[in-house]
C-alpha positions as CSV (number, residue, x, y, z in Angstrom):
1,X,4.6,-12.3,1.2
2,X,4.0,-12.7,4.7
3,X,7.6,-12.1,6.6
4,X,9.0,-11.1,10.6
5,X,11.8,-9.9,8.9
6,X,13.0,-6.2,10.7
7,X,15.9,-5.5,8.2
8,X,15.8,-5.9,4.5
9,X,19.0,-5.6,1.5
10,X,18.1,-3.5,-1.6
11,X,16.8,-6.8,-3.3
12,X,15.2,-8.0,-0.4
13,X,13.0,-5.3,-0.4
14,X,12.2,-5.1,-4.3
15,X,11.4,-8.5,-3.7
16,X,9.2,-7.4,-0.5
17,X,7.7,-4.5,-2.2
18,X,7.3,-6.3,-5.6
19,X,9.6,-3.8,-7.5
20,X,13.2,-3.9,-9.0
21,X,16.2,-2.6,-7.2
22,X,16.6,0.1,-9.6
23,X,13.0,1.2,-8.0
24,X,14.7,0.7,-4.6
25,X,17.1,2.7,-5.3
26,X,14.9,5.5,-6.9
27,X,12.9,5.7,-4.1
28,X,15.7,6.0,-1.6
29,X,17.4,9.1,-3.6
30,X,13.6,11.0,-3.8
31,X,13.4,10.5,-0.1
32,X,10.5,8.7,-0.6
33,X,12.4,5.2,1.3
34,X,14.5,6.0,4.1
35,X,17.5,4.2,4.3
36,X,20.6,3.7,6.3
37,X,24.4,2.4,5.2
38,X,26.4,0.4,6.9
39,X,29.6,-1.5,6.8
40,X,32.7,-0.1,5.2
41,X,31.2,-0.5,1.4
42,X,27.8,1.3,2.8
43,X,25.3,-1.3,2.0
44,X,21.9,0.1,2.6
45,X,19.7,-1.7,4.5
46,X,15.8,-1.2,4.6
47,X,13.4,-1.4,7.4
48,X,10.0,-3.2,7.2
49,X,8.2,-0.5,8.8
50,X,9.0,2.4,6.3
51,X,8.7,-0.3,3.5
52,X,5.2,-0.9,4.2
53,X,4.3,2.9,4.6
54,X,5.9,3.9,1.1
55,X,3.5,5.9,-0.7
56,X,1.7,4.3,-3.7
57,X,0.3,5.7,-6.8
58,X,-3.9,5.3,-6.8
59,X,-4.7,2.2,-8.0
60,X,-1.1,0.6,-7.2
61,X,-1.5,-0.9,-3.8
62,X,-5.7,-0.3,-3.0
63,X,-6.4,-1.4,0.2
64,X,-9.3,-3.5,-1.0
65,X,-10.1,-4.2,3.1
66,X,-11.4,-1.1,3.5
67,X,-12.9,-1.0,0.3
68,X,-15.1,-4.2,1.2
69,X,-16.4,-3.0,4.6
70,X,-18.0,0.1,2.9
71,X,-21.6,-1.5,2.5
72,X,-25.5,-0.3,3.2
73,X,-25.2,-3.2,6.6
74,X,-21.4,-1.3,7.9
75,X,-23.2,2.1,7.1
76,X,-26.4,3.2,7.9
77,X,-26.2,6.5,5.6
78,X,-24.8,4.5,2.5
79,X,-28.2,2.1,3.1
80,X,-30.3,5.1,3.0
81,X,-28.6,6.6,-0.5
82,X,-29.0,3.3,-1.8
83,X,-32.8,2.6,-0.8
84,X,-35.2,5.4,-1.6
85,X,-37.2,6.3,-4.1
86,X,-35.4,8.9,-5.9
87,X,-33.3,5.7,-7.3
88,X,-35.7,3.9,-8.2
89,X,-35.1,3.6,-11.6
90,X,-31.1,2.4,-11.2
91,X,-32.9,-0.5,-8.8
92,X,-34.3,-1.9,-12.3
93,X,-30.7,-2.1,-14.0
């Protein structure tokens, strides 16, 4: 979901984050989410910022980018681990 969006409602940001509110809301009371209240009935409202830093279980949210760049052409080292002739044998399988 690509958005410029600053300022998102509890079920904004479930749908932003790909969660349920109930999530939301569990997040906000660990201190995990900041959020702030406003109005009279003290609606929370959620910034994009801090949504896109919450932190993720392993495996969750991977950040497949970096995980893509790490090759034996982007690394010099990685192409020597992966070319000599103590692995020789792996090059076969």
């Amino acid at each position: 979901m690509v958005t410029t969006k600053e300022w998102f409602t509890v079920e904004e940001a479930g749908e932003y984050l790909c969660v349920s509110k109930r999530t939301i809301y569990k997040l906000t009371r660990e201190g995990r989410l900041p959020a702030f209240r406003i109005g009279k009935e003290r609606h929370r409202r959620l910034r994009r910022e801090d949504l896109d830093r919450v932190p993720y279980p392993i495996g969750e949210r991977a950040n497949v980018g970096a995980l893509l760049n790490l090759s034996g052409k982007a690394d010099p080292v990685l192409a020597e681990i992966g070319d000599n002739e103590k692995d020789a044998a792996y090059d076969r399988i």
